[in-house]
C-alpha angles and dihedrals in degrees: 000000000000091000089047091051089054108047084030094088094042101056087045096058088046088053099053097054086052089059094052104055093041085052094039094233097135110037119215093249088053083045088057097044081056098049094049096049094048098049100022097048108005112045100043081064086053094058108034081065097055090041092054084052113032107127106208114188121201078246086070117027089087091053094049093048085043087055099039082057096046084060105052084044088061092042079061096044090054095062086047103062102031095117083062093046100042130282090222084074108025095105081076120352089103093056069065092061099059128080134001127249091248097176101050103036117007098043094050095041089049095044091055091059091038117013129234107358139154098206091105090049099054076047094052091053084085096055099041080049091052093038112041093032098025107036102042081048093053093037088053094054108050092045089052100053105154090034113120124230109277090039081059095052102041088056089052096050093039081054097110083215088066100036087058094048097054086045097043093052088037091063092044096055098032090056089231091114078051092054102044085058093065097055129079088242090068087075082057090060102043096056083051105051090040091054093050101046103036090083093042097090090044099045092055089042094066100038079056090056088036087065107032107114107154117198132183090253091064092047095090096044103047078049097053096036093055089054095050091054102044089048088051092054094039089057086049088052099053091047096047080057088070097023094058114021097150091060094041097053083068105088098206099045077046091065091037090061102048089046097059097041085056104054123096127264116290113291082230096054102087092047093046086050094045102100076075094061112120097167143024088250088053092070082040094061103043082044092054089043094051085048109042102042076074092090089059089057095054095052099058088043093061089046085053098054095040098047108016111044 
């Protein structure tokens, strides 16, 4: 009951978004209001405030770079192998390769085995790295073909994801996330942040639902790109297993770890790649992806509980 408890909710929220665009409850336009409001205003308040309070140890800091590196290898091997997964989506289906939505699937999946635990979090560092530094870079850069440099660059810097990552990180080092804590001010804050980000999962939840059309046509690339990517993952579990024996001789850290490698792509990711869009089945296809990579997830999670806890 614990693992329907938890992608209950998920599917619920998908779901609905899929019932308001077939009943035309939610126009496009409104959609995209949404959309706009969630990534462009909410979420960089969201993390600028992991990024003002993430703890790294010595004992991590290997593991996250190794993981930073096995994501932009993935985002490689995708263009790679683009002519195996499907050309009609190429110009975006490997941004669909890299990290792992850690909040939403992988920490409440791993909390009902262990309970509380930060050893997804410390995981999901290499994601929020690849997806709010990497991805808006690379984005940018494709939208912007003809640009020249410093128009580049002054994109990437105005991004708000961005902006919120280097503050973020910039009150964590500096102490002064430490001393505003200590304030009476710092009350204040927290309502504020917690009122602007408790919608935010939900929200995206149901723009993914909202998009997610699945032809015929989509069937044998979603196919081949999951395989590709669980191969993939499958391949960076087995060398984290040498590579980080330490760690994984930690059972716990052991299922944190498979857990993780084995979630869907980031809820945020189709709306980060979007600028890439060509088409309406494009947003389907990275939505369907996102969804249904799910069932991978939970069947990992069952191994996990029956073999490894």
């Amino acid at each position: 009951m614990s693992v329907l408890a938890t992608i209950f909710p998920v599917f619920f929220m998908i779901g609905l978004g899929m019932c308001a665009r077939m009943r035309g409850w939610v126009t496009p336009e409104q959609k995209s209001g949404v959309s706009a409001t969630v990534f462009g205003l909410l979420f960089p308040i969201l993390i600028f405030s992991l990024m003002s309070t993430v703890s790294i140890s010595a004992d991590h800091v290997l593991i996250v770079g190794y993981l930073t590196a096995a994501y932009c290898v993935a985002l490689v091997v995708g263009k790679v192998l683009s002519g195996f997964t499907g050309e009609r989506f190429a110009h975006f289906s490997n941004f669909l390769l890299a990290v792992q939505e850690g909040g939403s699937v992988a920490l409440p999946l791993y909390v009902s085995i262990v309970g509380p635990s930060s050893n997804t979090v410390i995981l999901d560092m290499a994601s929020m790295i690849v997806v709010f530094i990497v991805y808006p870079v690379l984005v940018q850069r494709a939208v912007s073909e003809g640009a020249d440099a410093r128009a580049i660059v002054r994109n990437i810097l105005t991004n708000s994801f961005v902006i919120a990552v280097i503050a973020g990180l910039f009150f964590n080092f500096t102490g002064l996330y430490a001393l505003l804590s200590t304030t009476p001010v710092f009350e204040l804050y927290s309502g504020a942040v917690e009122m602007a980000t408790a919608p935010i999962v939900g929200m995206i939840l149901i723009t993914i639902g909202y998009d997610l059309r699945v032809d015929r046509e989509m069937v044998r690339p979603l196919l081949r790109l999951t395989l590709v990517k669980v191969v993939f993952y499958a391949l960076v579990m087995a060398s984290m297993l040498v590579l980080f024996r330490g760690l994984m001789a930690d059972k716990d850290f052991l299922m944190a770890t498979l857990i993780y490698l084995s979630c869907p792509s980031g809820f945020a990711v189709p709306a980060f790649i979007s600028p890439l869009f060509r088409t309406d089945d494009d947003a389907s296809f990275a939505s369907a992806f996102t969804s249904l990579y799910i069932v991978v997830t939970l069947v990992v999670y069952v191994c996990v509980v029956a073999f490894v806890a």
